[in-house]
Biopython code that builds the backbone (N, CA, C, O; Angstrom):
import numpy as np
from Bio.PDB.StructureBuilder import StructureBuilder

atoms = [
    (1, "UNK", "N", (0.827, -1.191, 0.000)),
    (1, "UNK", "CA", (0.000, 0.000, 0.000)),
    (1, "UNK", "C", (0.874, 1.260, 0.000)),
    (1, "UNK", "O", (0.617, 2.227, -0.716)),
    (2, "UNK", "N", (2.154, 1.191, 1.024)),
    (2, "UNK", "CA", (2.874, 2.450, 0.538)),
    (2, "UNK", "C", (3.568, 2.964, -0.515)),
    (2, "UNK", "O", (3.838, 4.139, -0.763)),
    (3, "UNK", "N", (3.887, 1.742, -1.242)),
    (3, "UNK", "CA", (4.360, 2.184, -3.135)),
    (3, "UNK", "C", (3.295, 2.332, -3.729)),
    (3, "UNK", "O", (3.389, 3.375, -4.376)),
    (4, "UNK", "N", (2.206, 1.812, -3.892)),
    (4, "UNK", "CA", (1.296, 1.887, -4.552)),
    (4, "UNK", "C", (0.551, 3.768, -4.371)),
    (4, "UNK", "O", (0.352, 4.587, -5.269)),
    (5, "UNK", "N", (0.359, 3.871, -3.192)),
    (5, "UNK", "CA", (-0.957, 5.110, -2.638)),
    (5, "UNK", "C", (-0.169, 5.993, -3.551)),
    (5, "UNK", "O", (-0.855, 6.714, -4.275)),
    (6, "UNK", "N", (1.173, 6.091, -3.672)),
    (6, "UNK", "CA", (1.651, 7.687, -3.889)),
    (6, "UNK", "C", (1.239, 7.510, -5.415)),
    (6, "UNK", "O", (0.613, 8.467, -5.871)),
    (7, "UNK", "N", (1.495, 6.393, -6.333)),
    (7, "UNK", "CA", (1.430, 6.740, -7.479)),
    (7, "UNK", "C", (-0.042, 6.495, -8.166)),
    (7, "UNK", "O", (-0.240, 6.716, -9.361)),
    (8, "UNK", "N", (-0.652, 6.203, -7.621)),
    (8, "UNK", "CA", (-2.278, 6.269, -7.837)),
    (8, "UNK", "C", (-2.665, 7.255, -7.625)),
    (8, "UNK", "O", (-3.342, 7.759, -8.522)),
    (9, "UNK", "N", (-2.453, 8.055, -6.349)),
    (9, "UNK", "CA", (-2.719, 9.485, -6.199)),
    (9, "UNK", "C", (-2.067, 10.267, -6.871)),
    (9, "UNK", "O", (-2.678, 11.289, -7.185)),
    (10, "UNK", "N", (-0.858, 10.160, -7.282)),
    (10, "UNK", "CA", (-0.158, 10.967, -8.602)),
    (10, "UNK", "C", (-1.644, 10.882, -10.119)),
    (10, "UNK", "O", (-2.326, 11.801, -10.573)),
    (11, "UNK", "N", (-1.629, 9.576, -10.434)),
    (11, "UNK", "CA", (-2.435, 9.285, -11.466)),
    (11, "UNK", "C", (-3.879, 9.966, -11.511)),
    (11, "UNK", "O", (-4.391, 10.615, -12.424)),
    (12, "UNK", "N", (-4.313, 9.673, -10.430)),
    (12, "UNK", "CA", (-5.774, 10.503, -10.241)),
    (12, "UNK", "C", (-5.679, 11.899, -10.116)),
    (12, "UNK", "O", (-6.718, 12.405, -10.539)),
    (13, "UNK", "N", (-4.747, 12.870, -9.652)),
    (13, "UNK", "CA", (-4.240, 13.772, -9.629)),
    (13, "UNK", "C", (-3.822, 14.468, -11.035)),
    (13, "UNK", "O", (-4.009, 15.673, -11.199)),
    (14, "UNK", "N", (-3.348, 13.794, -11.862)),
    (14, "UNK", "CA", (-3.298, 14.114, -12.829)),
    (14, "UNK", "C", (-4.254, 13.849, -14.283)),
    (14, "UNK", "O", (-3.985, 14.212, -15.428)),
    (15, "UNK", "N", (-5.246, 13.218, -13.871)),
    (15, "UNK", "CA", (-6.527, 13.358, -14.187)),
    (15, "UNK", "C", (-7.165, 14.453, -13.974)),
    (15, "UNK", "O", (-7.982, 14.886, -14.788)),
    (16, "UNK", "N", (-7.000, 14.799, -13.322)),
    (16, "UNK", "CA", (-8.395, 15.859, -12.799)),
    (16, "UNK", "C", (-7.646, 16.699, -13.400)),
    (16, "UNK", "O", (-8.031, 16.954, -14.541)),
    (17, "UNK", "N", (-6.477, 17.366, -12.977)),
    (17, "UNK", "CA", (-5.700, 18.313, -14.229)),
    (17, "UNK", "C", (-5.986, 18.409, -15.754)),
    (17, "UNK", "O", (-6.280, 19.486, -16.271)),
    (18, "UNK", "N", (-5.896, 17.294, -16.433)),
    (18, "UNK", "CA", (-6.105, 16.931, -17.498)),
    (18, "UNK", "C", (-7.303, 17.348, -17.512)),
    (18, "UNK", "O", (-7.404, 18.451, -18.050)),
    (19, "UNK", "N", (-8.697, 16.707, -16.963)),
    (19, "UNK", "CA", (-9.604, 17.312, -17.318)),
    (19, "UNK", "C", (-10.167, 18.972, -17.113)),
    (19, "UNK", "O", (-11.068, 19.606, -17.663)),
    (20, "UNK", "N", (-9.419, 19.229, -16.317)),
    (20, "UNK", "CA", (-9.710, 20.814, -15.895)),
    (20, "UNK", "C", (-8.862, 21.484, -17.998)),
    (20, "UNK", "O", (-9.275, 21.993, -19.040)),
    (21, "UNK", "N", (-8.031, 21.151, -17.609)),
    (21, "UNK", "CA", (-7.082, 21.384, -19.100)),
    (21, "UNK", "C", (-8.162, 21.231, -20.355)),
    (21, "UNK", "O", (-8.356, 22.187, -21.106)),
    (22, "UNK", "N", (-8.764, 20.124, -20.508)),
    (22, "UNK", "CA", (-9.812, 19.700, -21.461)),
    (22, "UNK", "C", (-10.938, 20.651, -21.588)),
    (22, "UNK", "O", (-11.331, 21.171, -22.632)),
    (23, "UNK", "N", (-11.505, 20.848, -20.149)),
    (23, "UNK", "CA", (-12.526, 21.742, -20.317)),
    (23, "UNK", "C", (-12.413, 22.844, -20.643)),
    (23, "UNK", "O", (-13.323, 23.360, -21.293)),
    (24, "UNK", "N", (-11.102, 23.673, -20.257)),
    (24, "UNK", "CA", (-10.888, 25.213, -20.804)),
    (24, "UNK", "C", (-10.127, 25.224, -22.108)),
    (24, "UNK", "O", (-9.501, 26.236, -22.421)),
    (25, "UNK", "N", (-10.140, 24.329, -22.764)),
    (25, "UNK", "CA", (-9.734, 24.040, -24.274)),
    (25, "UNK", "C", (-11.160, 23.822, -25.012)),
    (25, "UNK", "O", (-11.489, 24.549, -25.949)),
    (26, "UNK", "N", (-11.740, 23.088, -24.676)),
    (26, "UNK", "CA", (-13.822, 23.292, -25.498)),
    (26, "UNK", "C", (-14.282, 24.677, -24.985)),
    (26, "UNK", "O", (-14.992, 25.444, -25.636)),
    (27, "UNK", "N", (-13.792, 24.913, -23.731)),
    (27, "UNK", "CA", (-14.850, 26.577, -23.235)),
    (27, "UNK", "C", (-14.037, 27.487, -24.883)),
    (27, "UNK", "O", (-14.529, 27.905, -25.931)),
    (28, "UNK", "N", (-12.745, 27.447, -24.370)),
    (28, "UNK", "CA", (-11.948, 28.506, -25.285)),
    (28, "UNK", "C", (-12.551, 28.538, -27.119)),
    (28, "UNK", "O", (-12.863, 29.446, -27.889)),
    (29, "UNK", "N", (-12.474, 26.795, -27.238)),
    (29, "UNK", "CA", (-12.821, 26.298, -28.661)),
    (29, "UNK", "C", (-14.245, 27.353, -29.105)),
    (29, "UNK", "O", (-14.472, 28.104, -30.054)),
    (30, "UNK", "N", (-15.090, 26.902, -27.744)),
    (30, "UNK", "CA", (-16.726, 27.875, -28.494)),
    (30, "UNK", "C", (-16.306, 29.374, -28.142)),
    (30, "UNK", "O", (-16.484, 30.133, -29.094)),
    (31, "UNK", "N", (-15.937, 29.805, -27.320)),
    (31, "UNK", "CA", (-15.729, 31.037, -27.571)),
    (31, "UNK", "C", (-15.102, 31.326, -28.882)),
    (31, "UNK", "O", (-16.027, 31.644, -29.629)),
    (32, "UNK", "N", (-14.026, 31.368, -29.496)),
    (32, "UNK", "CA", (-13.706, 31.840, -30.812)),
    (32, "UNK", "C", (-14.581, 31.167, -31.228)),
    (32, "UNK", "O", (-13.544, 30.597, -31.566)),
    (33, "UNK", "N", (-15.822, 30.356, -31.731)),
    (33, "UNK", "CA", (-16.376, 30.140, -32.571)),
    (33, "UNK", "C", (-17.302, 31.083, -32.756)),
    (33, "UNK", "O", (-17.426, 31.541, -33.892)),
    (34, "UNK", "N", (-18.190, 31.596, -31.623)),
    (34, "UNK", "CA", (-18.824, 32.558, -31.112)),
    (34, "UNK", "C", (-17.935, 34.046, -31.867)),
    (34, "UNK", "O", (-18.363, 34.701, -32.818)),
    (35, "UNK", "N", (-17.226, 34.178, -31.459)),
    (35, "UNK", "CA", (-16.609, 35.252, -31.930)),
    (35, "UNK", "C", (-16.331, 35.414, -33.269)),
    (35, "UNK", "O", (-16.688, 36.526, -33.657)),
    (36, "UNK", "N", (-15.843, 34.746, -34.103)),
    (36, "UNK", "CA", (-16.080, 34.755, -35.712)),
    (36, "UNK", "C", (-17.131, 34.525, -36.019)),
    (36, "UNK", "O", (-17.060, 34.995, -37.155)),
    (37, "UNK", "N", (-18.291, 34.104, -35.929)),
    (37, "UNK", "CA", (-19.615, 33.883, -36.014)),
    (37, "UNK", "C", (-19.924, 35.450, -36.114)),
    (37, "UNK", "O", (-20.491, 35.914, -37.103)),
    (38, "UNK", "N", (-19.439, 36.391, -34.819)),
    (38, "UNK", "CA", (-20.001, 37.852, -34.883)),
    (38, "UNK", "C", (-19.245, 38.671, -35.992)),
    (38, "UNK", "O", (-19.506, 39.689, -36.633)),
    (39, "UNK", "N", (-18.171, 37.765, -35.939)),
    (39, "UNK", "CA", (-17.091, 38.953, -37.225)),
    (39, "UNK", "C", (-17.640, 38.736, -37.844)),
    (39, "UNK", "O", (-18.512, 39.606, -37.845)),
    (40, "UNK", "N", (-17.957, 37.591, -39.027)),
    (40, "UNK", "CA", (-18.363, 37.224, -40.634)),
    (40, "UNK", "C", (-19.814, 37.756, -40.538)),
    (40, "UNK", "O", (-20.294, 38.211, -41.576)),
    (41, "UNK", "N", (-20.569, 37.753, -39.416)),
    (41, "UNK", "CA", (-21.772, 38.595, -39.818)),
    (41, "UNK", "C", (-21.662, 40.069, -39.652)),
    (41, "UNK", "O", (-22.099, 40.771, -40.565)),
    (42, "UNK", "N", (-21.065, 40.700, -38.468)),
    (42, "UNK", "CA", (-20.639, 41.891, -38.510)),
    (42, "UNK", "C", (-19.684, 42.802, -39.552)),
    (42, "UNK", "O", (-19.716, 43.781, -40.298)),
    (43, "UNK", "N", (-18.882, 41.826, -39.080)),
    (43, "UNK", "CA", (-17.432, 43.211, -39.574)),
    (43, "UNK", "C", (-16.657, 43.678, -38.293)),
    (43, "UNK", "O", (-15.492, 44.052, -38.157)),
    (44, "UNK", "N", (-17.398, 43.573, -37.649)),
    (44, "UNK", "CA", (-16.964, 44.877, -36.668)),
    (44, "UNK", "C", (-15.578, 43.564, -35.761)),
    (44, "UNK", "O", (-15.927, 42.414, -35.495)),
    (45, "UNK", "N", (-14.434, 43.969, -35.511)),
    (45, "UNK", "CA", (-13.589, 43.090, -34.741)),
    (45, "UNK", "C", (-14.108, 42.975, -33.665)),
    (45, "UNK", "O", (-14.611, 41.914, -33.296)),
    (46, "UNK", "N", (-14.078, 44.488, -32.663)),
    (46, "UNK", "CA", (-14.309, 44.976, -31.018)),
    (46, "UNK", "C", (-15.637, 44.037, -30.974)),
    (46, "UNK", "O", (-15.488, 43.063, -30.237)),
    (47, "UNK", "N", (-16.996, 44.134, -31.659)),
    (47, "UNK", "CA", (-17.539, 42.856, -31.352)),
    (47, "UNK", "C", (-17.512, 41.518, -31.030)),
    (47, "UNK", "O", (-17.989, 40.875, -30.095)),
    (48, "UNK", "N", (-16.607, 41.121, -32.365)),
    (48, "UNK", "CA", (-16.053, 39.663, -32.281)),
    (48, "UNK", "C", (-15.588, 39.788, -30.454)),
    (48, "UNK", "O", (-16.220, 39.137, -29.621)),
    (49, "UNK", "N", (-14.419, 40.710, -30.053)),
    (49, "UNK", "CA", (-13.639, 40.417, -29.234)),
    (49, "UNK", "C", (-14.698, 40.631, -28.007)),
    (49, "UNK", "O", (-14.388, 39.878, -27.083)),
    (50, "UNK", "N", (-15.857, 41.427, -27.703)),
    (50, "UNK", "CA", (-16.522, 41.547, -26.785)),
    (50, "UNK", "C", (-17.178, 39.853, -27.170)),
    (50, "UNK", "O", (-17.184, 39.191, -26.132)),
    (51, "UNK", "N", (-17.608, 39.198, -28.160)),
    (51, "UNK", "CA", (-18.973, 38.181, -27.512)),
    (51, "UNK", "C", (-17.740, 37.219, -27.414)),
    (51, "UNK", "O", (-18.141, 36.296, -26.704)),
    (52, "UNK", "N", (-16.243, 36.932, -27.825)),
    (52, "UNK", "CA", (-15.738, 36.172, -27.349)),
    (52, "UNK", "C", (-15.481, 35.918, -25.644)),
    (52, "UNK", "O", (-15.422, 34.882, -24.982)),
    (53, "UNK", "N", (-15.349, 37.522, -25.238)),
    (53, "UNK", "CA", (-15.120, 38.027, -23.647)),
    (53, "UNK", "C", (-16.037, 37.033, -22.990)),
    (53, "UNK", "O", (-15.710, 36.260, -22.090)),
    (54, "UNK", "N", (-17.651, 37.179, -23.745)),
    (54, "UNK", "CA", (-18.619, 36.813, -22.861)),
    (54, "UNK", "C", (-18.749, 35.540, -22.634)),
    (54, "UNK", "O", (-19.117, 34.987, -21.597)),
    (55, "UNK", "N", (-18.341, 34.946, -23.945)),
    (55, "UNK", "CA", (-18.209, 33.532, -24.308)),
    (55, "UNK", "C", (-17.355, 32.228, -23.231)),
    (55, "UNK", "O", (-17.365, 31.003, -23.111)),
    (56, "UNK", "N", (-16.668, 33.433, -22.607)),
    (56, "UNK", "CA", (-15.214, 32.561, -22.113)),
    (56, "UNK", "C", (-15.740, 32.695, -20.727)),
    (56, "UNK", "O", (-14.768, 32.998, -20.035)),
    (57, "UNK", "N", (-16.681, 32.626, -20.074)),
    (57, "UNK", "CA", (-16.987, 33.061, -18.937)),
    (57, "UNK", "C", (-16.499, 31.986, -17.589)),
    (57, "UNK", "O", (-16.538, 32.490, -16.466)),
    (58, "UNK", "N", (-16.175, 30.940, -17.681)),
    (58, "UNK", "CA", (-15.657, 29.773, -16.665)),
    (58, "UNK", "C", (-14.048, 30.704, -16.565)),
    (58, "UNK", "O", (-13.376, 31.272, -15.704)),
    (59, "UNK", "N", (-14.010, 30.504, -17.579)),
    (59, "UNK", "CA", (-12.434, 31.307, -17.510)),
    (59, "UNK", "C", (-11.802, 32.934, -17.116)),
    (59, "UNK", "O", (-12.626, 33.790, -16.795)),
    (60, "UNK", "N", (-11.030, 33.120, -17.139)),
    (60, "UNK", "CA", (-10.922, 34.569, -16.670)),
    (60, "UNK", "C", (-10.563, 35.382, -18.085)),
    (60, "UNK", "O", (-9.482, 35.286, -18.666)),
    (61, "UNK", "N", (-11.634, 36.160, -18.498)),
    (61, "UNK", "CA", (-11.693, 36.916, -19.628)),
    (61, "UNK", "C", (-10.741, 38.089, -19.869)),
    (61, "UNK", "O", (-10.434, 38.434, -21.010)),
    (62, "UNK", "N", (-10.074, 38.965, -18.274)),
    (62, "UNK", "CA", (-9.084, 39.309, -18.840)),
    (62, "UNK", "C", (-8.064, 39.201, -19.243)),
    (62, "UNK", "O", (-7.500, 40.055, -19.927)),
    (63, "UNK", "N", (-7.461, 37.807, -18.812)),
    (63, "UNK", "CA", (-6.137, 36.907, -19.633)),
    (63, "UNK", "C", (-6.438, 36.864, -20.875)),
    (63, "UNK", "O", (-5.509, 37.280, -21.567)),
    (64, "UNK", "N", (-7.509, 36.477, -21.568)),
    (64, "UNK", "CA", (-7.667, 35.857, -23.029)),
    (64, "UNK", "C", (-7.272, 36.489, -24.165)),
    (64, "UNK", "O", (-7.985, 37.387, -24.614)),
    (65, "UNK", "N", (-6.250, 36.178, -24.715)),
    (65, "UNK", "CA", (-5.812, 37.193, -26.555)),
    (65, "UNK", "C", (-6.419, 37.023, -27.271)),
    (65, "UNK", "O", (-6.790, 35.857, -27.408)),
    (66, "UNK", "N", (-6.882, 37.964, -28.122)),
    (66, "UNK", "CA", (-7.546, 37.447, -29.175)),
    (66, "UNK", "C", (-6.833, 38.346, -30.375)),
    (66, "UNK", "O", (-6.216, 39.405, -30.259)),
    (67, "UNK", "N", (-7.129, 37.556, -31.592)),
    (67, "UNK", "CA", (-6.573, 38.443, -32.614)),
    (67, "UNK", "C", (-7.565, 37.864, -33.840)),
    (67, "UNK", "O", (-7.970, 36.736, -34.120)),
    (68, "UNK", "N", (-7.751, 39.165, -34.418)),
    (68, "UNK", "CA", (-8.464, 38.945, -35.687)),
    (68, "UNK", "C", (-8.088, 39.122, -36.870)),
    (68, "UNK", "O", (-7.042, 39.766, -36.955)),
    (69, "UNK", "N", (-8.493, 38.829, -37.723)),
    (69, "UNK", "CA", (-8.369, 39.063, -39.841)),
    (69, "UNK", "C", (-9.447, 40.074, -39.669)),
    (69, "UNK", "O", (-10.285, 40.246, -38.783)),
    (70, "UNK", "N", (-9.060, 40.959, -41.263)),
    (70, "UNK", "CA", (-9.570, 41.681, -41.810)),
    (70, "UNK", "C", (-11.215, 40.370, -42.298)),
    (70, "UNK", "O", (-11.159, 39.157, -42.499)),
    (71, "UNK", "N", (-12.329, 41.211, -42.331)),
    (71, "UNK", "CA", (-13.097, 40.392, -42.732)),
    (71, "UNK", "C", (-13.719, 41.074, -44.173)),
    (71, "UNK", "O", (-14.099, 42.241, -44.076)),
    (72, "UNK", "N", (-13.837, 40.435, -45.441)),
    (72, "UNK", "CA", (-13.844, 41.319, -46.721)),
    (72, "UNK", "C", (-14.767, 39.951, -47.039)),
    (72, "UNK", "O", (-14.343, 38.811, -46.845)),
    (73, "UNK", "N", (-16.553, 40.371, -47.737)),
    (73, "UNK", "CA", (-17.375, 39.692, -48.147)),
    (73, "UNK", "C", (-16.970, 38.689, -49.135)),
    (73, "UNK", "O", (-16.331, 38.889, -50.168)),
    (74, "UNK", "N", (-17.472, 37.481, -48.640)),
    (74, "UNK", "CA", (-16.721, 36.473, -49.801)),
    (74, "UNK", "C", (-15.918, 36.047, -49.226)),
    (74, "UNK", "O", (-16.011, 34.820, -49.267)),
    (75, "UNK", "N", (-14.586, 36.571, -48.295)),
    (75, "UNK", "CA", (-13.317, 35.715, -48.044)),
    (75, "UNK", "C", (-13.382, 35.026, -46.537)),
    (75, "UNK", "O", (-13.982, 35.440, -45.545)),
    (76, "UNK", "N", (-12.642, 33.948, -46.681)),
    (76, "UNK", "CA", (-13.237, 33.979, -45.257)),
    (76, "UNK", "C", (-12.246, 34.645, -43.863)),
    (76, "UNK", "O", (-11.040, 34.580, -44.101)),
    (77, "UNK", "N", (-12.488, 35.060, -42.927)),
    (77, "UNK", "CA", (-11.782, 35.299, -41.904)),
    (77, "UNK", "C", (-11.812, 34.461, -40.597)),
    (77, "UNK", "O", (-12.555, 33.493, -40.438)),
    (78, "UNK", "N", (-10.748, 35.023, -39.488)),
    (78, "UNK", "CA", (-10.567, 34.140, -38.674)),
    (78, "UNK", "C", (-10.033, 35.204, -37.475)),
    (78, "UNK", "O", (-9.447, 36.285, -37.537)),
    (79, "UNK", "N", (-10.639, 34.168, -36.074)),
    (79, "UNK", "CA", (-10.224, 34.231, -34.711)),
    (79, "UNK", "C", (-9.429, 33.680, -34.213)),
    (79, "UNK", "O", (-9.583, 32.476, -34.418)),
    (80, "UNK", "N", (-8.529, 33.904, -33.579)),
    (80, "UNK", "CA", (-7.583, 33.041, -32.767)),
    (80, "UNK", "C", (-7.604, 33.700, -31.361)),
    (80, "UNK", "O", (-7.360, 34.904, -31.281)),
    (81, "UNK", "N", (-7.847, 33.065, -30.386)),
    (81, "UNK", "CA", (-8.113, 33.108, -28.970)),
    (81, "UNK", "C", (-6.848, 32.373, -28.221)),
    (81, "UNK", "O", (-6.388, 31.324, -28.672)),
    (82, "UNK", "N", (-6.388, 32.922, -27.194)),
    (82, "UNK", "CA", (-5.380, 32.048, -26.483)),
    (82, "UNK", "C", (-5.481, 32.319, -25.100)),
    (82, "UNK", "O", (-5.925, 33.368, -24.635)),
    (83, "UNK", "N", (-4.985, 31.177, -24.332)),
    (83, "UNK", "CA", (-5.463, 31.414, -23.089)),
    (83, "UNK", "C", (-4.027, 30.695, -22.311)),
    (83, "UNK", "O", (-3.493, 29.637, -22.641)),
    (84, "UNK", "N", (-3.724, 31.367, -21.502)),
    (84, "UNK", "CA", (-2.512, 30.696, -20.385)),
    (84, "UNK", "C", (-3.055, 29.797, -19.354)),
    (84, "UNK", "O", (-3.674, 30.303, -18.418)),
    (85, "UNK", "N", (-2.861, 28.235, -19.428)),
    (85, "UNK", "CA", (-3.730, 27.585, -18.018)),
    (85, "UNK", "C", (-2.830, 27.400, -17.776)),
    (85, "UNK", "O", (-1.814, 27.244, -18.453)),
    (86, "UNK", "N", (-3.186, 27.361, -15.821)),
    (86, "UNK", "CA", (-2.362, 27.129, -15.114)),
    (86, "UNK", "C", (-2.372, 25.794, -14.183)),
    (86, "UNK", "O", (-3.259, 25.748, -13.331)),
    (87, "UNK", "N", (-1.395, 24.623, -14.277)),
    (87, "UNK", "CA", (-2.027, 23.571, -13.749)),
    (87, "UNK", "C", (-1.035, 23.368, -12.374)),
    (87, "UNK", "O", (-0.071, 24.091, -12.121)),
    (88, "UNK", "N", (-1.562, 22.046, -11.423)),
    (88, "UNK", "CA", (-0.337, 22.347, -10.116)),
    (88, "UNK", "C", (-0.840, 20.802, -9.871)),
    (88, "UNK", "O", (-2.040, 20.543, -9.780)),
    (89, "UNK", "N", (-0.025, 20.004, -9.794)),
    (89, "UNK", "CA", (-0.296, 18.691, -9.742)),
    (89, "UNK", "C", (0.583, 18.182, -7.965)),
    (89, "UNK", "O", (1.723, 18.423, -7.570)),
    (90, "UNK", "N", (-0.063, 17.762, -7.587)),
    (90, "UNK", "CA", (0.933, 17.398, -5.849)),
    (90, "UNK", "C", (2.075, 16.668, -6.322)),
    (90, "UNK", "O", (2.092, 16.163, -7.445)),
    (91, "UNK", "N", (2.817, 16.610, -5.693)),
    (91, "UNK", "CA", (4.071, 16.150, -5.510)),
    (91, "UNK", "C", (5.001, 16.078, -7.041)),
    (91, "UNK", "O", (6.128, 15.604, -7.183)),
    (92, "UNK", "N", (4.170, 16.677, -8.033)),
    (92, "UNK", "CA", (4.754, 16.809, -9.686)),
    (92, "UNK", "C", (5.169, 18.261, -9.862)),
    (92, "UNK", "O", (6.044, 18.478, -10.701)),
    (93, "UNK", "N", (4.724, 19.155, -9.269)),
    (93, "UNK", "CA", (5.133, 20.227, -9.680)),
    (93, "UNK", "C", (3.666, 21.421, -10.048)),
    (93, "UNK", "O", (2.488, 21.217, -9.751)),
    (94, "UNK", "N", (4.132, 22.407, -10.625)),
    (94, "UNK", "CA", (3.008, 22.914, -11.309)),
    (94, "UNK", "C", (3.750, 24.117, -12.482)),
    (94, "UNK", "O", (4.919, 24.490, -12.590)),
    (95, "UNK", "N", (2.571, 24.478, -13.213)),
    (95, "UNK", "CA", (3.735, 25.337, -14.460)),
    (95, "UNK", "C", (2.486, 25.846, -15.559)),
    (95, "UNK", "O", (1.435, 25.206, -15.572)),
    (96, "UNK", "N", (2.608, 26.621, -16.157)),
    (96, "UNK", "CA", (1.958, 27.116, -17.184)),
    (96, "UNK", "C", (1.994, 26.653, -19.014)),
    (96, "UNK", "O", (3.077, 26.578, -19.594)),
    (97, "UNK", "N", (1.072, 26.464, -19.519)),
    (97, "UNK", "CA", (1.091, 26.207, -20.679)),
    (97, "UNK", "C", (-0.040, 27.323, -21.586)),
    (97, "UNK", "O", (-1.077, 27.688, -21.033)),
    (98, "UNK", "N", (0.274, 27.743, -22.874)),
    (98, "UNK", "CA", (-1.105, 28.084, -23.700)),
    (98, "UNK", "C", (-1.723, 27.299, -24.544)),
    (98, "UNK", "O", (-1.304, 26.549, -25.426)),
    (99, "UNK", "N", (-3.427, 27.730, -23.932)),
    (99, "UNK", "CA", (-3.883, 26.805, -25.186)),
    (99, "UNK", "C", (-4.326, 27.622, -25.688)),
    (99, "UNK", "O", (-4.454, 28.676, -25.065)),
    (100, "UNK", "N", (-4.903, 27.496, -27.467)),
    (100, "UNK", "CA", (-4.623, 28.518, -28.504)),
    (100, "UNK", "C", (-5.653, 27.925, -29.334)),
    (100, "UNK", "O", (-5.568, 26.827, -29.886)),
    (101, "UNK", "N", (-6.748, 28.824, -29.390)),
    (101, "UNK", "CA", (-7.719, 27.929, -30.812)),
    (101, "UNK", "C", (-8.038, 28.918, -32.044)),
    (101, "UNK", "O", (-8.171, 30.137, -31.938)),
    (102, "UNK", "N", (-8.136, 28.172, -33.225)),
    (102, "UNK", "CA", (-8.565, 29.227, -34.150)),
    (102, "UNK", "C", (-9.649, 28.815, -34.828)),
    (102, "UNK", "O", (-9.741, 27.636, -35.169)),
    (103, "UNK", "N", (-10.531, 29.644, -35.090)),
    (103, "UNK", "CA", (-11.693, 29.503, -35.845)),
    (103, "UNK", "C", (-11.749, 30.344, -37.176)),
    (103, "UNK", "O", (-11.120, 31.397, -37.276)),
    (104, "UNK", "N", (-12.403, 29.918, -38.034)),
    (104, "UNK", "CA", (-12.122, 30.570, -39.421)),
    (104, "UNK", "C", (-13.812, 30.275, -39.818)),
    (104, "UNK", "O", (-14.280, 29.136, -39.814)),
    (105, "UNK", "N", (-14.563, 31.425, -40.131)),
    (105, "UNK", "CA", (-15.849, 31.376, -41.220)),
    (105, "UNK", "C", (-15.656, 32.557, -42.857)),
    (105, "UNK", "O", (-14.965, 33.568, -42.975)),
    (106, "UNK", "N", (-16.456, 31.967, -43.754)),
    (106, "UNK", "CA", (-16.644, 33.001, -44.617)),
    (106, "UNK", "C", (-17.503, 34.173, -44.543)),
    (106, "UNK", "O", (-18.701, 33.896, -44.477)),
    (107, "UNK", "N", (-17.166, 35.578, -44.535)),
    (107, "UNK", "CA", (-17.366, 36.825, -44.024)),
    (107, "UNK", "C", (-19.190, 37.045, -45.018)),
    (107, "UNK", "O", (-19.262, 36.529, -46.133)),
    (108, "UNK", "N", (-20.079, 37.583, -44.619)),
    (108, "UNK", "CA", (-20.985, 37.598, -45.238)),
    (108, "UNK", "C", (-20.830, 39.426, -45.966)),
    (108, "UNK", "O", (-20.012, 40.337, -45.843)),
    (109, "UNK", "N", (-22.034, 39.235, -46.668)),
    (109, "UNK", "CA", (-21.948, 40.816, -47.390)),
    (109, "UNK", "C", (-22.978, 41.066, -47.791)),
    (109, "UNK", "O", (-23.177, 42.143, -48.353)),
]
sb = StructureBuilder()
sb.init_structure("model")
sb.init_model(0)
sb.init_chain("A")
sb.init_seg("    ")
for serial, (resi, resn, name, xyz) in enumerate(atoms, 1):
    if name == "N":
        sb.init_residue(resn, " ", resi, " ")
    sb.init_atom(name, np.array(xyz, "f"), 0.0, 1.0, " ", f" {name:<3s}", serial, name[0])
structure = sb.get_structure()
């Protein structure tokens, strides 16, 4: 039981990380989807970047980058959203990584 507990609790431990990691990678994913969704119908970027803000709401919206394309009827444009998670695993350590999604629609006119 004493070799075993530590590395099972490592394992389960790093599960739950993983899934915390997973979930703010789909939150992030619909937010930029959300957000090019408003560009290609808008135009307007500061939109895109406000319904992405709103979009990301589990997460902390003032970390989040976003960067946009020009959006020109016909072509398509794109969001890219990035986010710094921060994970801390017991007895492994803890440390920062970005996750980074991009979404791309064709701009309407």
């Amino acid at each position: 039981m004493a070799i075993l507990l530590p590395l099972l609790l490592l394992l389960i431990l790093g599960m739950v990380e993983f899934a915390r990691a997973l979930n703010a990678r789909v939150t992030l994913t619909h937010a930029s989807r959300e957000g090019v969704r408003v560009l290609a119908i808008s135009g307007d970027p500061d939109a895109a970047v406000t319904a992405v803000k709103l979009a990301v709401t589990p997460l902390d919206p003032d970390i989040v980058t976003i960067s946009t394309t020009a959006c020109d009827a016909g072509f398509p444009t794109s969001l890219t959203a990035s986010y710094p998670f921060a994970y801390s695993i017991l007895f492994f350590g803890s440390g920062t990584f970005t996750l980074e999604t991009t979404a791309v629609m064709r701009c309407g006119g």
